[in-house]
C-alpha positions in Angstrom: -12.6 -36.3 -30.4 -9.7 -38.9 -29.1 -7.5 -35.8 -28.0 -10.2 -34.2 -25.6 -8.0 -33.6 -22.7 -9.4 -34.3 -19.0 -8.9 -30.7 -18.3 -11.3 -30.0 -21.2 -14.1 -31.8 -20.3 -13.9 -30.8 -16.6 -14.0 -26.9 -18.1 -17.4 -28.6 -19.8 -19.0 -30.2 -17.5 -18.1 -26.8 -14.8 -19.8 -24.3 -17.6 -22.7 -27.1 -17.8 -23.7 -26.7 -14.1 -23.2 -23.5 -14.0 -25.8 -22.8 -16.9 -28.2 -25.3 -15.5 -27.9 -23.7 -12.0 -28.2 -20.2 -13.3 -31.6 -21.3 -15.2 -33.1 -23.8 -12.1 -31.7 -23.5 -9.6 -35.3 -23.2 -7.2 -36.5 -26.6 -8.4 -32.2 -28.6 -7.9 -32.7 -26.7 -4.5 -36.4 -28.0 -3.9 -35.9 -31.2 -4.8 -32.4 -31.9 -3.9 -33.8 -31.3 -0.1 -36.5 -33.6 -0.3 -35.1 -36.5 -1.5 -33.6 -36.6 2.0 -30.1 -37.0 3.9 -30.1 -40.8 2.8 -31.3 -41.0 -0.4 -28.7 -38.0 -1.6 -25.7 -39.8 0.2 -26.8 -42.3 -2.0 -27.1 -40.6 -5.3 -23.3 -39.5 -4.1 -22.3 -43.3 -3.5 -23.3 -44.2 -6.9 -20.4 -42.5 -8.6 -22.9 -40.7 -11.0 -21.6 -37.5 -12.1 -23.3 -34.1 -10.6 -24.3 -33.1 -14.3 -26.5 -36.7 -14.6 -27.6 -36.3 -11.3 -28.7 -32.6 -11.6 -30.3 -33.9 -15.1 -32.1 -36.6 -13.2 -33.4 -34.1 -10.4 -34.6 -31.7 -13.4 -36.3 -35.2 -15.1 -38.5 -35.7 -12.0 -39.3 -31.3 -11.6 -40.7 -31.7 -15.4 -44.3 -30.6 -15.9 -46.9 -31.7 -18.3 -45.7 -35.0 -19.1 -47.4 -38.3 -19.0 -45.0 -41.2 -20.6 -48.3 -43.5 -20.9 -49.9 -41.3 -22.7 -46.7 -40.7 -25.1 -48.5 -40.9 -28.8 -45.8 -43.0 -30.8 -45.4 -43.5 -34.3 -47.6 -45.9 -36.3 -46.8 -49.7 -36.5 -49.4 -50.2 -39.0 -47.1 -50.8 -42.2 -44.3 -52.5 -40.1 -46.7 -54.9 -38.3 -47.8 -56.0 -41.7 -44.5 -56.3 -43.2 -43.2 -58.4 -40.4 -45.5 -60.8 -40.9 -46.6 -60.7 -44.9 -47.3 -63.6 -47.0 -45.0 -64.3 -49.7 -48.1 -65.7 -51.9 -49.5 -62.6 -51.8 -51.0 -61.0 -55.0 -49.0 -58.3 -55.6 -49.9 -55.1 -58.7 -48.2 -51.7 -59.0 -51.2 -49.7 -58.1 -51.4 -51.7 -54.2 -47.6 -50.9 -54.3 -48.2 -47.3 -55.2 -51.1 -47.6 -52.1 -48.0 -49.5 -49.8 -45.8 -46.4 -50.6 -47.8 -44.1 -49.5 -49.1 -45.3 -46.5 -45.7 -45.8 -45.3 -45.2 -42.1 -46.8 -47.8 -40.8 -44.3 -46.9 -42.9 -41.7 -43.7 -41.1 -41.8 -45.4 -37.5 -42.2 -47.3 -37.8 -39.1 -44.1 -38.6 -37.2 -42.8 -35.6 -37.8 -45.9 -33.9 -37.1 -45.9 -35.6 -33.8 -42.1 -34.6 -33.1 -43.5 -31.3 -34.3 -46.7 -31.3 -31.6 -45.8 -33.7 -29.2 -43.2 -32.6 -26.4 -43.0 -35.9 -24.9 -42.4 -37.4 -28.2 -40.0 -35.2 -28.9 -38.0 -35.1 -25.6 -37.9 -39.0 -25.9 -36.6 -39.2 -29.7 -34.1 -36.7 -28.8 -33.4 -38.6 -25.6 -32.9 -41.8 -27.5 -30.7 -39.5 -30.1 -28.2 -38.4 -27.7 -28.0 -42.0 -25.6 -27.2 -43.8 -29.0 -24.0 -41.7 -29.8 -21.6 -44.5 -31.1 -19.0 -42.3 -29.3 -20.5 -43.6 -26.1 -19.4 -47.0 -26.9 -16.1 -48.8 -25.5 -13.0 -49.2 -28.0 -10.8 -51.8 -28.6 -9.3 -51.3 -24.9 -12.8 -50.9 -23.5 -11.4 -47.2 -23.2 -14.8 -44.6 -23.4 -14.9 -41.2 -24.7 -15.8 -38.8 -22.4 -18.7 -37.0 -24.2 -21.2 -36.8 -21.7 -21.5 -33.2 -21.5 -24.7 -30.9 -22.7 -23.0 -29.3 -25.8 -23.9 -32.6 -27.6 -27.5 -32.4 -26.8 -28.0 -30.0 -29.6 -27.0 -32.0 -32.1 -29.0 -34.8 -30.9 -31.7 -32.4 -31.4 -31.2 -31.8 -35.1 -30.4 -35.4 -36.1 -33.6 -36.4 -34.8 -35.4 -33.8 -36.8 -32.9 -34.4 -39.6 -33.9 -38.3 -39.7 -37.3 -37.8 -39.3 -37.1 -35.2 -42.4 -35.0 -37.9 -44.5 -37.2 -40.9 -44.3 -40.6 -38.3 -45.2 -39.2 -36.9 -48.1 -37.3 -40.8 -49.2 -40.5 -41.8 -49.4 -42.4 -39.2 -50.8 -40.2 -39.6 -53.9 -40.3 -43.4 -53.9 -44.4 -42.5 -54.0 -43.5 -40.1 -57.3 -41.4 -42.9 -58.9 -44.2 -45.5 -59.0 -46.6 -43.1 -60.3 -44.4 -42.3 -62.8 -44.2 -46.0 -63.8 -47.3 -46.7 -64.0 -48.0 -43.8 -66.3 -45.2 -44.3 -68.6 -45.8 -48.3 -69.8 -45.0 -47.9 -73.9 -41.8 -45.9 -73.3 -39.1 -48.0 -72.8 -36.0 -45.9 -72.5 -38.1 -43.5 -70.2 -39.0 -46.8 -68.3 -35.3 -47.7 -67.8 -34.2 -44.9 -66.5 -36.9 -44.6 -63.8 -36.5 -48.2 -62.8 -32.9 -47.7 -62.0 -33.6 -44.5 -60.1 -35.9 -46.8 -58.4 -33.4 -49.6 -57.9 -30.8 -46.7 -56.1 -33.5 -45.2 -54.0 -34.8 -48.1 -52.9 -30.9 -49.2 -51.9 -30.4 -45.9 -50.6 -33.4 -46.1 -47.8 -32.6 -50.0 -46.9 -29.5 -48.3 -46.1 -30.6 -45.5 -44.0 -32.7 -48.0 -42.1 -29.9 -50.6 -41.4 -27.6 -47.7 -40.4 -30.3 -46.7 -37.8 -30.8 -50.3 -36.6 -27.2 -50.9 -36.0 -27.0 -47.7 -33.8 -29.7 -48.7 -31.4 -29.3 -52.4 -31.5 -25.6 -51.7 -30.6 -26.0 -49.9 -27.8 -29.2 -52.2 -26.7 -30.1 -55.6 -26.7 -26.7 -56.4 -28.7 -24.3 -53.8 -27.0 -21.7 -56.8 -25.9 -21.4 -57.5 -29.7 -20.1 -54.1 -31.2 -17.0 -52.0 -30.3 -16.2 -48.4 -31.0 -13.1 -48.3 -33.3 -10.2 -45.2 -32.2 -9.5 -42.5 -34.8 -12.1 -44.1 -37.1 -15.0 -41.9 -38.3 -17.6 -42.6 -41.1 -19.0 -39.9 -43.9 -20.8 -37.8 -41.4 -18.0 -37.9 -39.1 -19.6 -40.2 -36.3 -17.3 -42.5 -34.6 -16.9 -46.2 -36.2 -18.6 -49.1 -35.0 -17.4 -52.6 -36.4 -19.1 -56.0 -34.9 -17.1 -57.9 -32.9 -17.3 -62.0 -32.8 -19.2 -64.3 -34.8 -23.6 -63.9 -34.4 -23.7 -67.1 -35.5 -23.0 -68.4 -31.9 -26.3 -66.8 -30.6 -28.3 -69.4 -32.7 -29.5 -71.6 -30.3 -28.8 -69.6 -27.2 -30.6 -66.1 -28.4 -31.8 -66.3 -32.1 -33.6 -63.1 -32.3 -30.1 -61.1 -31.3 -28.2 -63.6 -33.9 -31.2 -62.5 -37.0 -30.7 -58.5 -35.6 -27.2 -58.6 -35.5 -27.0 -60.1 -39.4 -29.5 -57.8 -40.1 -26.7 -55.1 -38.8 -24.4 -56.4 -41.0 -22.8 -54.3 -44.2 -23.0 -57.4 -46.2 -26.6 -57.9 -46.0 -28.2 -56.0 -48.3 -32.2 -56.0 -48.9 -32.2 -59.0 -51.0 -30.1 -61.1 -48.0 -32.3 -59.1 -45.1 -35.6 -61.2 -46.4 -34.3 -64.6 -44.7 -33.9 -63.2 -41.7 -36.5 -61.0 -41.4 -38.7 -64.3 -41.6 -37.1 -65.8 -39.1 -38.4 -63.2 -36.5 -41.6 -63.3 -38.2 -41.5 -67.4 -37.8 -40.2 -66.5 -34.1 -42.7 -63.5 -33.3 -45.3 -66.0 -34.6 -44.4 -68.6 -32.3 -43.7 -66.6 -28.9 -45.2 -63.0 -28.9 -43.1 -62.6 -26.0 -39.9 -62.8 -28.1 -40.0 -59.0 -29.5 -40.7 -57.5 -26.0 -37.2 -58.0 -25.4 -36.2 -55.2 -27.6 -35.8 -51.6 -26.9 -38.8 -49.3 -27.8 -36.6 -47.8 -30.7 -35.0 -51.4 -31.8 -38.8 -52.8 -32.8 -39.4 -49.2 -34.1 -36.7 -49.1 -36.9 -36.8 -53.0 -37.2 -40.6 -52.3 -38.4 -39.4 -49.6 -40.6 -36.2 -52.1 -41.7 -38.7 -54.8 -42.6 -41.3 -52.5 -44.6 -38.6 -51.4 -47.6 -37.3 -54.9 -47.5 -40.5 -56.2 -47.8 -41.4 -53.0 -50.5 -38.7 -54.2 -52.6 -39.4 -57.7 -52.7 -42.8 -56.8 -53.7 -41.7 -54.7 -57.0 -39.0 -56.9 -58.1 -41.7 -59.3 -58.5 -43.9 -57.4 -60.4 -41.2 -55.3 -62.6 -37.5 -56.1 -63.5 -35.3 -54.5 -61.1 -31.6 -53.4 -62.3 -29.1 -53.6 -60.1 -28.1 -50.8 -58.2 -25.5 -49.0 -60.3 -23.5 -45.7 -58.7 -22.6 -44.0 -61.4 -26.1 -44.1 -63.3 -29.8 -43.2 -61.9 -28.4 -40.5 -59.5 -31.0 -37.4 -60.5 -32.0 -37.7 -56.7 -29.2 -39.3 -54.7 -26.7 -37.0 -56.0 -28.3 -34.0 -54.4 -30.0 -35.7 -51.8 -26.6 -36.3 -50.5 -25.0 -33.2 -51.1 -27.6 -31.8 -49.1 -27.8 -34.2 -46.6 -23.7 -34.0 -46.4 -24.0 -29.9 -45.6 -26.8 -30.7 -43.1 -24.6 -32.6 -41.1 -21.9 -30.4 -40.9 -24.3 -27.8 -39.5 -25.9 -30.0 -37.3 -22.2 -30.2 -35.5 -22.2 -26.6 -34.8 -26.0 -25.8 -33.4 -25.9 -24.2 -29.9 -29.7 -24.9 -28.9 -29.0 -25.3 -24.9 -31.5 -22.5 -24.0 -34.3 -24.9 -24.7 -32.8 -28.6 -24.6 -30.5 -28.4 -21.6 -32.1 -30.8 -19.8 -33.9 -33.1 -22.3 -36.9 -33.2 -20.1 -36.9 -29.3 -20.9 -38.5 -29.7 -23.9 -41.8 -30.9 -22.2 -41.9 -27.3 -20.1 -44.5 -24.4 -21.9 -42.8 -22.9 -25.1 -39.3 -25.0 -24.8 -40.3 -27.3 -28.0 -41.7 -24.6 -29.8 -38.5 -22.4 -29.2 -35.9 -25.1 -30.1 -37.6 -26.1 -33.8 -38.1 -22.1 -34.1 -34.0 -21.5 -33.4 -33.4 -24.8 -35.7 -35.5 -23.7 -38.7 -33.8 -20.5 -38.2 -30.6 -21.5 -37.8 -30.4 -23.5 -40.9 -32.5 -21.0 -42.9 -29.3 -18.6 -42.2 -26.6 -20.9 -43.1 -28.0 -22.6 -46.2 -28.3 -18.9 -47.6 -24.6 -18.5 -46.7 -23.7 -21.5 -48.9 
């Protein structure tokens, strides 16, 4: 990624045009001539590149889209997490009910992305905008990786996370079942607890992960910098936090509690002070939590409901800690898999139906992509 060579990304951003010329070039033409002499100069004047500003002209051509009417995913679980009582009665089988809930919450997301071409144009939109290779390094130096080959794999992680956080807690789901079936057998009992302790870690994990890519190129993008050469497990560019959050806590407190909630340190068990203080500070100015992006209160929701989750059970049942080289009958393969997913994801070529985003919303374009994505992994998963 650091060696892309000017020339490179010039040949890019040429073969981009071209493709999106060759495929609309009626509606750039339309458009482009009635925005007017002065309001192209100005488009020119801004210094945007011709690929964003084609992109933009396609945006406005888009058909059958309404954002007001955009369905989005169901707060119902996070709204109650963020502002749960800690005297709450609390019993396995409502914990069994919690998990599922949140389960199906998660199932009709992907549904939505699934259904909805709005829904999905804006999750893949909100994909390909949170790259952490769009951030500035240490030199405030930015990679230039705004071309349309990395559109597809926007794509596919949306779908990809969407997929991961369904089927996380689908097991969680099977795991408390299994618990409260099996109440005499203690070594049985063990065993299931610690898988439940590791998957439980696991999707705190996923979540924080998720809330440190949004919230660093959002409401706390001045706080994070992009670190050269530096890639993490699924070969992403690395991210490290740069100054001390605590000197927000007068000035901005609800970017100081997100950015400790970003923090590798603060595992589920640390997350539950700060996650109270936005509830305290959503409680006392509703105002407060508009600030956020759209996808910042969405994953801070689904950050808060496992922490909350876990707090619950460990009060009920004896938690062990999480321990790497035991309960791994699910996390072992869920990461193999999810390891060989990535490395797929990297190599899609879907730019016949996401090339522009706003594509997706035209007749058949959503229906086409997930079609070539099932597809496409169907054929490489039997290679492996």
């Amino acid at each position: 990624m650091e060696g892309i060579t000017q020339a490179d990304v010039v040949r890019e951003l040429h073969n981009d045009l071209v493709r999106k010329y060759s495929s609309h070039a009626p509606a750039i033409e339309s458009i482009w001539r009635s925005l007017g002499q002065n309001k192209r100069a100005s488009c020119l004047k801004a210094g945007a590149s011709l690929n964003i500003i084609i992109d933009d002209i396609l945006e406005a051509d888009s058909e059958d889209r309404d954002r007001k009417n955009r369905p989005r995913k169901s707060n119902k679980a996070a709204a109650a997490a963020l502002g749960a009582s800690p005297d709450q009665d609390v019993a396995l089988p409502g914990l069994v009910a919690n998990a599922r809930d949140q389960h199906e919450s998660l199932e009709e997301y992907l549904e939505l992305l699934s259904t909805e071409s709005a829904v999905l144009a804006y999750t893949v939109n909100t994909w390909f905008f949170s790259r952490p290779e769009l951030l500035p390094g240490e030199k405030g130096r930015r990679l230039p990786v705004h071309t349309d080959k990395y559109i597809s794999p926007a794509f596919f992680e949306a779908i990809h996370s969407a997929v991961r956080g369904a089927a996380v807690w689908g097991y969680i789901c099977h795991l408390l079942e299994l618990l409260g079936l099996y109440t005499a057998d203690k070594v049985y009992r063990a065993i299931l607890l610690q898988e439940i302790s590791n998957v439980l870690s696991m999707e705190y994990e996923r979540c924080r992960e998720l809330l440190k890519r949004h919230v660093q190129i959002g409401t706390g993008s001045k706080w994070f910098k992009r670190v050269s050469n530096a890639y993490d497990r699924a070969g992403n560019a690395r991210v490290t936090m740069k100054g001390n959050p605590e000197q927000l806590t007068r000035s901005d407190p609800q970017l100081h509690y997100m950015l400790r909630l970003c923090q590798s340190e603060t595992n589920a068990t640390k997350a539950v002070p700060w996650i109270k203080k936005l509830s305290d500070l959503y409680h006392a100015d509703q105002t407060e939590r508009e600030k956020l992006t759209e996808k910042e209160a969405e994953i801070l929701g689904d950050l808060a409901v496992i922490v909350a989750f876990t707090q619950d059970l460990s009060s009920i049942v004896s938690l062990p800690s999480v321990f790497r080289k035991t309960g791994q009958l699910f996390i072992s393969k869920y990461q193999e898999l999810d390891a060989e997913l990535n490395q797929l994801g990297k190599d899609i070529d879907l730019r016949d139906y996401v090339v522009p985003i706003s594509n997706l919303q035209e007749p058949s374009m959503a229906e086409g992509a997930m079609s070539a994505l099932n597809k496409f992994i169907a054929e490489k998963l039997a290679q492996i």
